[in-house]
C-alpha positions as CSV (number, residue, x, y, z in Angstrom):
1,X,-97.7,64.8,219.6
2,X,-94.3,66.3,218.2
3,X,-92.3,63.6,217.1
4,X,-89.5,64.6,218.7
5,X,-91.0,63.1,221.7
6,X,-91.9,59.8,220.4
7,X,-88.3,59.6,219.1
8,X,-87.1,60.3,222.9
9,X,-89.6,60.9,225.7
10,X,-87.0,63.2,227.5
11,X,-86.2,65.6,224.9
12,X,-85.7,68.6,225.5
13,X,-85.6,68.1,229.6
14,X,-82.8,69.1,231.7
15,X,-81.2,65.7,233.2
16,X,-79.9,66.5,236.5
17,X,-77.3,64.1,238.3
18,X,-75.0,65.9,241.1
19,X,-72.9,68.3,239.0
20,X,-73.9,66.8,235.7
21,X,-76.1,69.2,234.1
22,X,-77.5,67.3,230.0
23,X,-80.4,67.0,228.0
24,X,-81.1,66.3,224.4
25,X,-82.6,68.2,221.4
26,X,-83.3,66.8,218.0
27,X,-82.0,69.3,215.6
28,X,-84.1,70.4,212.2
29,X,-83.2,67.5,210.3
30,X,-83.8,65.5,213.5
31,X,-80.4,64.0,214.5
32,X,-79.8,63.7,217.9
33,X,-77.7,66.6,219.7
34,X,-76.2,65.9,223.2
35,X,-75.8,68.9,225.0
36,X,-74.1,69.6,228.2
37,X,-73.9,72.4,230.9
38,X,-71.3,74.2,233.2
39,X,-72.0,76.8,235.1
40,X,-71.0,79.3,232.7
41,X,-73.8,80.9,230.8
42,X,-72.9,78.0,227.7
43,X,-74.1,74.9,226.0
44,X,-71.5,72.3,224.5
45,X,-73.0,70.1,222.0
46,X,-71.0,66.9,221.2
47,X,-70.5,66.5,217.1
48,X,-68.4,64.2,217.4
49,X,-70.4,61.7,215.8
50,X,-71.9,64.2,212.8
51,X,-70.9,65.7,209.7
52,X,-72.7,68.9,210.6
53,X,-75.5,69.7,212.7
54,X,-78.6,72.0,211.2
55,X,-80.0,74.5,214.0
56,X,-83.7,75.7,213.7
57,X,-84.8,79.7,215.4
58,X,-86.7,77.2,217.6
59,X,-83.7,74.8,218.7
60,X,-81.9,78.3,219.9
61,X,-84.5,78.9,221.9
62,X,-84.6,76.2,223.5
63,X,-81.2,76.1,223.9
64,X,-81.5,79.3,225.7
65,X,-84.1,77.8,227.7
66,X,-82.4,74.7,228.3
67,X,-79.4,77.2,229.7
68,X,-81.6,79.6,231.6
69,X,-82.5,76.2,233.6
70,X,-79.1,74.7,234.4
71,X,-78.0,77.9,235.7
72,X,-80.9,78.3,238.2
73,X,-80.3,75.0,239.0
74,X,-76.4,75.8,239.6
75,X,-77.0,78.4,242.0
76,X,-79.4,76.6,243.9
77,X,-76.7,73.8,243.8
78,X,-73.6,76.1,244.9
C-alpha cells in the first residue's frame, strides 16, 4: 500500500459537491497539495500555507488525470 493512502484514504480522488470540483495529492516530499477545479482545462493548487511545493513526473500526471476527470464531469454537469 502506497503511503500516500494511509496518510489520506482519498487521495488522489476527485471530490465532487454541486459545482465544487477538489481532490488532494501528496507532493514528492509528501506535503499535502489542495487542488481545485473550474471548468477550464486548469488546476489551482493552494500554497498558501507552504514555502514551496516539490512536483514529481508522476504528480503531473495525475494532475492531468485529476483534470481530464473534472472536465468530463463538467460537461455532464452543464
Amino acid at each position: 500500500m502506497q503511503i500516500e493512502k494511509i496518510l489520506n484514504k482519498k487521495n488522489g480522488k476527485l471530490i465532487k459537491n454541486g459545482i465544487s470540483v477538489t481532490a488532494t495529492l501528496f507532493d514528492a516530499e509528501l506535503d499535502e497539495l489542495e487542488l481545485s477545479f473550474d471548468y477550464s482545462q486548469s488546476v489551482n493548487i493552494d500554497t498558501e500555507k507552504l514555502a514551496y511545493i516539490s512536483l514529481s513526473i508522476q504528480n503531473l500526471y495525475d494532475m492531468i488525470e485529476l483534470i481530464e476527470k473534472s472536465e468530463l464531469y463538467y460537461k455532464k454537469l452543464y
